[in-house]
C-alpha positions as CSV (number, residue, x, y, z in Angstrom):
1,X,-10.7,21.3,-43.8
2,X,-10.2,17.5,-43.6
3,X,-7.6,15.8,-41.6
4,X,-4.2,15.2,-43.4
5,X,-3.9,11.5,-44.8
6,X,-1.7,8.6,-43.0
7,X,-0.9,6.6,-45.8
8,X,2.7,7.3,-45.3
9,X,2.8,5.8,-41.7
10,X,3.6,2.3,-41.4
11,X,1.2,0.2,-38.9
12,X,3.3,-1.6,-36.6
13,X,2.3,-5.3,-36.1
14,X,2.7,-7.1,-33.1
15,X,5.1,-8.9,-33.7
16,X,7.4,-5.7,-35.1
17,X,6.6,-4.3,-32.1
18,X,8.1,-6.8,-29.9
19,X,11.1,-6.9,-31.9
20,X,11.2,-3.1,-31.3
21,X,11.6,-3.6,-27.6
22,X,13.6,-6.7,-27.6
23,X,16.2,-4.2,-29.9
24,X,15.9,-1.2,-27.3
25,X,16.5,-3.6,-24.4
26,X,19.5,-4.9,-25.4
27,X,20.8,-1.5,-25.6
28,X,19.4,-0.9,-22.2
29,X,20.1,-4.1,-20.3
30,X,23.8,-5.2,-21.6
31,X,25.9,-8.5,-20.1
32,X,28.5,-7.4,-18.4
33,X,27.3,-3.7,-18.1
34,X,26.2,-3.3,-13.9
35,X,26.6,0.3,-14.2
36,X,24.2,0.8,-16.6
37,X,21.7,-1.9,-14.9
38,X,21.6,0.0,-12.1
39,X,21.3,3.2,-13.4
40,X,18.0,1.3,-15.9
41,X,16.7,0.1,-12.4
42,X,17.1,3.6,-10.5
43,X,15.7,5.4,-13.2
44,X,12.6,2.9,-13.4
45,X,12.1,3.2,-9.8
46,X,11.7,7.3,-9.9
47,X,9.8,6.9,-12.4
48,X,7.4,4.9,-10.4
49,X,7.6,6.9,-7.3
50,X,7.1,10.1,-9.7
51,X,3.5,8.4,-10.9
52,X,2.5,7.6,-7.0
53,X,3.5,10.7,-5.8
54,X,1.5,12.3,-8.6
55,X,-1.4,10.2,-7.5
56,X,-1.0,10.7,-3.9
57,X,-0.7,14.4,-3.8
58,X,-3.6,15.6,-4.1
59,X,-4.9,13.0,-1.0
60,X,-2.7,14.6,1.2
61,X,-3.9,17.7,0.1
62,X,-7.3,16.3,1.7
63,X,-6.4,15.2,4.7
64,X,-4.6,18.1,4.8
65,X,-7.9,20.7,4.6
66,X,-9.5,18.3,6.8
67,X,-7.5,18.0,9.3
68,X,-7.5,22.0,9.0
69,X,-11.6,22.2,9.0
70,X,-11.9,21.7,12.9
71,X,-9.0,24.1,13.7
72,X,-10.2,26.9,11.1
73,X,-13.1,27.7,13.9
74,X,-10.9,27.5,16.6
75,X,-7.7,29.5,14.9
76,X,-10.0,32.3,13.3
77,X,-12.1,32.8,17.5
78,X,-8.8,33.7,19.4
79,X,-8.0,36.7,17.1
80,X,-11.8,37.7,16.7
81,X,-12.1,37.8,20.5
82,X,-8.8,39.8,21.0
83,X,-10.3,42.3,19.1
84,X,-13.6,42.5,20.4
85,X,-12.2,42.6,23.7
86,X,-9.8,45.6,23.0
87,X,-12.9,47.3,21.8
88,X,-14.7,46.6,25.0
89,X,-11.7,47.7,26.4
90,X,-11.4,51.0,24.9
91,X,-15.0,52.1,25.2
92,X,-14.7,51.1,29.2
93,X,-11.8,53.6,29.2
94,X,-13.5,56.0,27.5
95,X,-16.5,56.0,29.6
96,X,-14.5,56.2,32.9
């Protein structure tokens, strides 16, 4: 089954596409309007802190594990010993 044909859409040329966004911001960026300014540049700067935290995430993740890698051996003994020595300890009680 072949693809459906896109002779219906329109190609956008450069220059529509710039007067695309010089429509849009005019709508978004009014004179007179500081309400709205703020809430364009607040929304904007989420938006970037949304993309860095998405990038940044997963690092932390990794220093995370790391940081975890030289306790694992440590955290994982103490209990492991605990148990070996209340075995030791009940086979000594046992045996006395």
């Amino acid at each position: 089954m072949s693809p459906p044909a896109k002779d219906g859409v329109p190609k956008l040329g450069l220059s529509r596409s710039w007067a695309v966004l010089r429509v849009v911001g005019l709508h978004l960026w009014p004179k007179g309007e500081t309400g709205l300014r703020t809430r364009v540049v607040v929304a904007l700067g989420l938006l970037i802190v949304a993309k860095v935290t998405t990038v940044y995430v997963p690092v932390l993740y990794k220093h995370a594990v790391d940081a975890l890698d030289g306790l694992a051996t440590q955290a994982v003994a103490v209990p492991v010993a605990l148990i070996l020595a209340y075995g030791v300890a009940r086979i000594l009680a046992q045996a006395l």
